[in-house]
C-alpha positions as a Markdown table, in Angstrom:
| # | Residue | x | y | z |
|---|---|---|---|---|
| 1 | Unk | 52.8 | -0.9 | 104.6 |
| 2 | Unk | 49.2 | -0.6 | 106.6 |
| 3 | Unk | 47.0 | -2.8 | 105.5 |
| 4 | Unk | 43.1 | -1.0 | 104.5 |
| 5 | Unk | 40.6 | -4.1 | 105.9 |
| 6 | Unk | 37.2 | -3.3 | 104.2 |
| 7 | Unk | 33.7 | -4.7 | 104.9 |
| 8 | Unk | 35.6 | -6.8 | 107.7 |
| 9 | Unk | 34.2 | -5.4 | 110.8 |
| 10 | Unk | 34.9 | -8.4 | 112.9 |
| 11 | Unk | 38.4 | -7.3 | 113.4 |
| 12 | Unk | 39.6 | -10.6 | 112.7 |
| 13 | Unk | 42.4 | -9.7 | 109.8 |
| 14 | Unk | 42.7 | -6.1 | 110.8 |
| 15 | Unk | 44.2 | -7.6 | 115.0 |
| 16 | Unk | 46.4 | -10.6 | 112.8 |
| 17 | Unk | 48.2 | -7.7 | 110.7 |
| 18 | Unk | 48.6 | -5.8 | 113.8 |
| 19 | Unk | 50.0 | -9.0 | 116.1 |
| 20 | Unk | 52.3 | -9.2 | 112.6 |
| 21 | Unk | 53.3 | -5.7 | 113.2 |
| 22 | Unk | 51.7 | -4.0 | 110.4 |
| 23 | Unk | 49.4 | -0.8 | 110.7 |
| 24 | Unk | 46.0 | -2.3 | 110.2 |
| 25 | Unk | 42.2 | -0.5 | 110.2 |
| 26 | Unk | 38.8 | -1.6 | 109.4 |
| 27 | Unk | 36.5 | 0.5 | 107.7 |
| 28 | Unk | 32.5 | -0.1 | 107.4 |
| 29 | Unk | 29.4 | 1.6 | 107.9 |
| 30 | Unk | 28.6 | -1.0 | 110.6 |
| 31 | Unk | 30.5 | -1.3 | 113.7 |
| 32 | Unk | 28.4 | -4.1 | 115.3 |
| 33 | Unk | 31.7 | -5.6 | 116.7 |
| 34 | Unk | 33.2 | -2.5 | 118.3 |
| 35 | Unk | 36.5 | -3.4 | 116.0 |
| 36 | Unk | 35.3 | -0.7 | 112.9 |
| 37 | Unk | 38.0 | 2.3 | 112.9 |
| 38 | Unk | 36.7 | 4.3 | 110.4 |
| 39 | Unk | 32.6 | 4.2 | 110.4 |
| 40 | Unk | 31.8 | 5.1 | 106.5 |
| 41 | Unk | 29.7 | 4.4 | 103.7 |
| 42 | Unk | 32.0 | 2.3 | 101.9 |
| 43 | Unk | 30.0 | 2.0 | 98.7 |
| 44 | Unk | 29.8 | 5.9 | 98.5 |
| 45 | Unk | 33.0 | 5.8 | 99.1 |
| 46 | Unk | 34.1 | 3.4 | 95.8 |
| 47 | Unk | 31.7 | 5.6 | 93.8 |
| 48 | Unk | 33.5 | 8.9 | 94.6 |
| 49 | Unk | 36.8 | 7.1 | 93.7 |
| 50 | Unk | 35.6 | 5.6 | 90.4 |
| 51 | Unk | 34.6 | 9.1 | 89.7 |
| 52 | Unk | 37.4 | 11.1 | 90.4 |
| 53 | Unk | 36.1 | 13.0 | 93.5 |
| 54 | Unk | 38.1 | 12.7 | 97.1 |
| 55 | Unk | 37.5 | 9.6 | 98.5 |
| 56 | Unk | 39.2 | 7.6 | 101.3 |
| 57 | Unk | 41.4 | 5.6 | 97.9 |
| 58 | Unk | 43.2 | 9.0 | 98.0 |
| 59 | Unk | 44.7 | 8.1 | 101.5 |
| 60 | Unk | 46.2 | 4.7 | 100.4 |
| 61 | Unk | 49.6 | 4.0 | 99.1 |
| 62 | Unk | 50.7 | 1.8 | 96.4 |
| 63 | Unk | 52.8 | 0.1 | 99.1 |
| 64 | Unk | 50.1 | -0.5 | 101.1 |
| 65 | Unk | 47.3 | -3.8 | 100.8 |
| 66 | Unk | 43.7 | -3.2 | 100.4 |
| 67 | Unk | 41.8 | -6.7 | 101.8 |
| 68 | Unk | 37.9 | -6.4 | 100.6 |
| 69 | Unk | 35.5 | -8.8 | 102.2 |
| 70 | Unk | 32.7 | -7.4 | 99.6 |
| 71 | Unk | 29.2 | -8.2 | 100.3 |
| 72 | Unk | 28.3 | -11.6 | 98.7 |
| 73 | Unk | 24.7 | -12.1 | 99.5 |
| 74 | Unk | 23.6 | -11.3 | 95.6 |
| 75 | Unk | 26.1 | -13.0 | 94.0 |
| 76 | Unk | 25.8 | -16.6 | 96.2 |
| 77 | Unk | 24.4 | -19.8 | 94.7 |
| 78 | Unk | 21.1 | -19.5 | 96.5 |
| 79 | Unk | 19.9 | -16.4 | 94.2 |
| 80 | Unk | 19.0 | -18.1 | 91.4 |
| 81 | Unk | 16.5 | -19.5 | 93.5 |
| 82 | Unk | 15.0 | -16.7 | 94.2 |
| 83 | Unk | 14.7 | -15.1 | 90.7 |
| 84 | Unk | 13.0 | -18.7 | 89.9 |
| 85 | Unk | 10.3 | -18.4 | 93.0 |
| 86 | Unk | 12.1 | -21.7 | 94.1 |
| 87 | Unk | 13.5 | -20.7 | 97.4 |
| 88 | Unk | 11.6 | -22.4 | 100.7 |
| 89 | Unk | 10.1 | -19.1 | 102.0 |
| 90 | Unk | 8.5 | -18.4 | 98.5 |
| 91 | Unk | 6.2 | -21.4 | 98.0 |
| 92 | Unk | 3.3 | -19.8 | 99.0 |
| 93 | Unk | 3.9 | -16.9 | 97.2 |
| 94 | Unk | 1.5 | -16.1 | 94.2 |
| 95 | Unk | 3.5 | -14.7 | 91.1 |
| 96 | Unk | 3.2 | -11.5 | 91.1 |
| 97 | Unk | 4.7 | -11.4 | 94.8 |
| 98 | Unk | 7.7 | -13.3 | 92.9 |
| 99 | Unk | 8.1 | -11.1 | 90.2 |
| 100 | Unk | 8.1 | -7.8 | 92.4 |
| 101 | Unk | 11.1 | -9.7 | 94.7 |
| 102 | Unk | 13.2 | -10.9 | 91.9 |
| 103 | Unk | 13.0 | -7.3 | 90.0 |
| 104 | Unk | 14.6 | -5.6 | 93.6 |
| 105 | Unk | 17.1 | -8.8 | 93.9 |
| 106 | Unk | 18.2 | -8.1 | 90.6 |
| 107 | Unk | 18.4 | -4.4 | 91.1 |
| 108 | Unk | 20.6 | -5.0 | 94.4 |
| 109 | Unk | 22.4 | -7.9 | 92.2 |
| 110 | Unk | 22.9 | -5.4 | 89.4 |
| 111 | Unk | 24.3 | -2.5 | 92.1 |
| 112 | Unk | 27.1 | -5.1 | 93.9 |
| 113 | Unk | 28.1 | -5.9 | 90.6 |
| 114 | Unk | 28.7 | -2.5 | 89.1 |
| 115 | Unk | 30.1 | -1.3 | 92.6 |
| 116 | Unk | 32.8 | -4.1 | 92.8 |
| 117 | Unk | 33.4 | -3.8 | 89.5 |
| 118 | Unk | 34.3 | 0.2 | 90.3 |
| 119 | Unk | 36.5 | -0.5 | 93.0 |
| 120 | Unk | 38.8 | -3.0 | 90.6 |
| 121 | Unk | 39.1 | -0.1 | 88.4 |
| 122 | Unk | 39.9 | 2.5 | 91.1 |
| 123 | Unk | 42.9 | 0.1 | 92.4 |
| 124 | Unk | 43.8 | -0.2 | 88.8 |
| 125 | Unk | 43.9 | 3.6 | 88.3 |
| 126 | Unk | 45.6 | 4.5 | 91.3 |
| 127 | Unk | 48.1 | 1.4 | 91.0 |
| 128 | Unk | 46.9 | 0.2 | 94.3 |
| 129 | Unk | 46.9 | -3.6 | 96.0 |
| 130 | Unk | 43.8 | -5.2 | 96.2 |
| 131 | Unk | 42.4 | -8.4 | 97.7 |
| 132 | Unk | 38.6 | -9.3 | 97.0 |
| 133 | Unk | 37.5 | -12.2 | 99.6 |
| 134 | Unk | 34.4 | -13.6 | 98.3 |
| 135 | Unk | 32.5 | -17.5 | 98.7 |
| 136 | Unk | 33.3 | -19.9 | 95.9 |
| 137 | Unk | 30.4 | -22.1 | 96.2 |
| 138 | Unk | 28.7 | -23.0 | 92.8 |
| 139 | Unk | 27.2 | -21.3 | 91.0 |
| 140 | Unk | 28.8 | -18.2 | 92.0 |
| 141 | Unk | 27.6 | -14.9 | 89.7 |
| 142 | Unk | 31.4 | -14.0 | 89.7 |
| 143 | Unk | 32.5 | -16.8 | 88.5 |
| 144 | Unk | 29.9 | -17.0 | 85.5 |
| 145 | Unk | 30.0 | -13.5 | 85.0 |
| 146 | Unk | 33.2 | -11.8 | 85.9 |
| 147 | Unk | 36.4 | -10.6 | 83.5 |
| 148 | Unk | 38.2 | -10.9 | 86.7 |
| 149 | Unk | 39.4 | -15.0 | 87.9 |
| 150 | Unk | 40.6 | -15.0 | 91.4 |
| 151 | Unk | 44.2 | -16.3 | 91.9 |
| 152 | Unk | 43.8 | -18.4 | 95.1 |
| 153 | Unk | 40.3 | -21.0 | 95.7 |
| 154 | Unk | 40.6 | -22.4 | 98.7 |
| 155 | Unk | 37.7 | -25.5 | 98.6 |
| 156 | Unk | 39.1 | -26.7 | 102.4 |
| 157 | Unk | 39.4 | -23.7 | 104.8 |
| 158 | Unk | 39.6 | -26.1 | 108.0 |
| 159 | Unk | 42.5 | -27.4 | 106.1 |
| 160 | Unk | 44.5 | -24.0 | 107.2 |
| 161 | Unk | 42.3 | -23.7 | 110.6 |
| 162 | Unk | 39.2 | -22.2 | 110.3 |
| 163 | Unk | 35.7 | -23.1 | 111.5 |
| 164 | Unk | 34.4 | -24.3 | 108.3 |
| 165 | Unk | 35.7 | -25.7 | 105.1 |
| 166 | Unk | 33.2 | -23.0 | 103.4 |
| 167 | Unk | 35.0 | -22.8 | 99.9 |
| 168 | Unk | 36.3 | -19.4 | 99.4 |
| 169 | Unk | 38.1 | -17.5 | 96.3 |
| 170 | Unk | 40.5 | -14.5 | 96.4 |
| 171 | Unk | 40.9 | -12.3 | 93.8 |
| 172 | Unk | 44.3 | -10.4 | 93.4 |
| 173 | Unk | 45.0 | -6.6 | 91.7 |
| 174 | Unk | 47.8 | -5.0 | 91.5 |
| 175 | Unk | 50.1 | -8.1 | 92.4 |
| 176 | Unk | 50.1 | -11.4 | 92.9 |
| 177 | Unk | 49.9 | -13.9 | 95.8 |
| 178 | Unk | 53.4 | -15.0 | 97.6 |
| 179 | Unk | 53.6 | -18.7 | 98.0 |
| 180 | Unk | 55.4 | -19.1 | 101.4 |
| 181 | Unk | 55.8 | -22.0 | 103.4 |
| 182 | Unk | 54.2 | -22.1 | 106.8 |
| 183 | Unk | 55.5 | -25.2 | 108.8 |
| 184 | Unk | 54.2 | -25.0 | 112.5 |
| 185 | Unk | 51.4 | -27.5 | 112.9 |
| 186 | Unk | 47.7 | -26.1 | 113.1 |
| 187 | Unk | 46.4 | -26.1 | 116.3 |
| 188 | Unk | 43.0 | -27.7 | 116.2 |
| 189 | Unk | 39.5 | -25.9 | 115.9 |
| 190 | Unk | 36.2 | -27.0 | 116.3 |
| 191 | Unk | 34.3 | -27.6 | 113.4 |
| 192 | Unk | 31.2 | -25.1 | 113.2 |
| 193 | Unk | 28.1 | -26.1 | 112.4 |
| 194 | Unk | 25.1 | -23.2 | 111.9 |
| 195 | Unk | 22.0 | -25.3 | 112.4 |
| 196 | Unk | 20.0 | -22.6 | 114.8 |
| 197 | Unk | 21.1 | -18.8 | 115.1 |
| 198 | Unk | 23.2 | -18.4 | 118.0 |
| 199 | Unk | 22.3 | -15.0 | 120.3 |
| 200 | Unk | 22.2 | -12.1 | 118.1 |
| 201 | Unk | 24.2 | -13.3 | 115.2 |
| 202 | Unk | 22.7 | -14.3 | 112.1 |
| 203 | Unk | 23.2 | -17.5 | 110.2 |
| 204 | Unk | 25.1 | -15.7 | 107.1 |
| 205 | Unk | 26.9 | -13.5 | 109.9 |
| 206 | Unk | 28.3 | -16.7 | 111.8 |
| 207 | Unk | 29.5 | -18.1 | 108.5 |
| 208 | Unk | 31.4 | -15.4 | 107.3 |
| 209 | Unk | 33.6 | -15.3 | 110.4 |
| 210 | Unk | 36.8 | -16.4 | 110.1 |
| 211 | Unk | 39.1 | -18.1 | 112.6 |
| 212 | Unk | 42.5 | -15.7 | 113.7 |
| 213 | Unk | 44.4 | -18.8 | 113.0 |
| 214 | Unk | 43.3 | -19.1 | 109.0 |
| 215 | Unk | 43.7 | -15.1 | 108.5 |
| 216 | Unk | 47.2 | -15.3 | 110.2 |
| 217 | Unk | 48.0 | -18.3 | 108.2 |
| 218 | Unk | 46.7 | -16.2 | 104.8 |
| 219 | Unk | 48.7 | -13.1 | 105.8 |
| 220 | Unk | 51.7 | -15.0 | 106.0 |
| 221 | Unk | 51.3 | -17.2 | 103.2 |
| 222 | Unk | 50.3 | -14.9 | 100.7 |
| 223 | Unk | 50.8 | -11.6 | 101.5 |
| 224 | Unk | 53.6 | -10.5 | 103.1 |
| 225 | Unk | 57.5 | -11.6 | 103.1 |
| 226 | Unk | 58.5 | -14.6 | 105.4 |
């Protein structure tokens, strides 16, 4: 099995499969933590697959595990606010400044949507395991507006050892989440609170990392034989 980390760029799964001894790479067009193996246009990518051209899904087994950390800035609760002129940095925007931004959010809503959408039906069609990561705080545009329900929420991520109890849903294809026990105790982590931007990481950056000690936790948990 090697296990195909996407959007991940951190490293953070990708080095817990490998101290697990599984084969592990991270793909992404960004490589901002010098951890991305393969630097590539991930969304070209899905395309290509979805429509039956070479794409990187040719390379990937049905034995192996797919883990997606898909963008989720257009489909998080705060986007509603923006189509409604209601967020903070719009209220002294005039309406027509509104309606131009919420016409491109909803183009770049419309876009994540059909491309995750596509990369379901490419692990589908090539029988391929898949893991979509993506927040669960409400209202979520997956959860209102997706076929697809994930099979694990986690509401509590500190509760398995991560910085933040950020509530967070999996969504499984192709199979279906183990449910092994883990029984050593979880070595404490401090709580991470993102009230200023710390050096050159950005508030929605510092929130989507995860601790080593909650992806080790999930690998073995849910994904692999204990």
């Amino acid at each position: 099995m090697i296990a195909h980390c996407m959007f991940e760029q951190s490293g953070t799964f990708k080095n817990e499969f490998i101290k697990l001894g599984i084969q592990a790479y991270d793909y992404d067009i960004l490589n901002d933590y010098g951890q991305t193996d393969f630097v590539i246009d991930l969304f070209k990518e899905i395309e290509g697959g979805y429509n039956g051209e070479a794409s990187i899904f040719d390379k990937i087994s049905s034995d192996d595990i797919i883990f997606a950390f898909f963008p989720c800035t257009r489909f998080e609760a705060k986007i509603p606010l923006g189509f409604r002129g209601e967020m903070y940095q719009q209220k002294k925007w005039d309406d027509i400044r509104k309606l131009e931004y919420s016409m491109q959010l909803h183009q770049e809503l419309h876009r994540n949507y059909i491309l995750i959408s596509k990369l379901v039906v490419v692990a589908i069609r090539k029988n391929l395991r898949l893991v979509i990561e993506n927040p669960y705080t409400q209202p979520h545009y997956l959860t209102t507006y997706w076929c697809i329900k994930p099979k694990i929420i986690d509401k509590d991520r500190r509760a398995n050892g991560d910085y933040m109890n950020k509530p967070t849903q999996f969504f499984f294809i192709g199979f279906n989440p183990k449910d092994n026990l883990i029984f050593e105790p979880i070595d404490y982590v401090e709580k991470r609170t993102i009230d200023t931007v710390k050096g050159d990481k950005s508030r929605q950056v510092l929130r989507s990392e995860m601790h080593p000690q909650y992806a080790n936790r999930f690998i073995r948990q849910y994904l692999i034989d204990e």
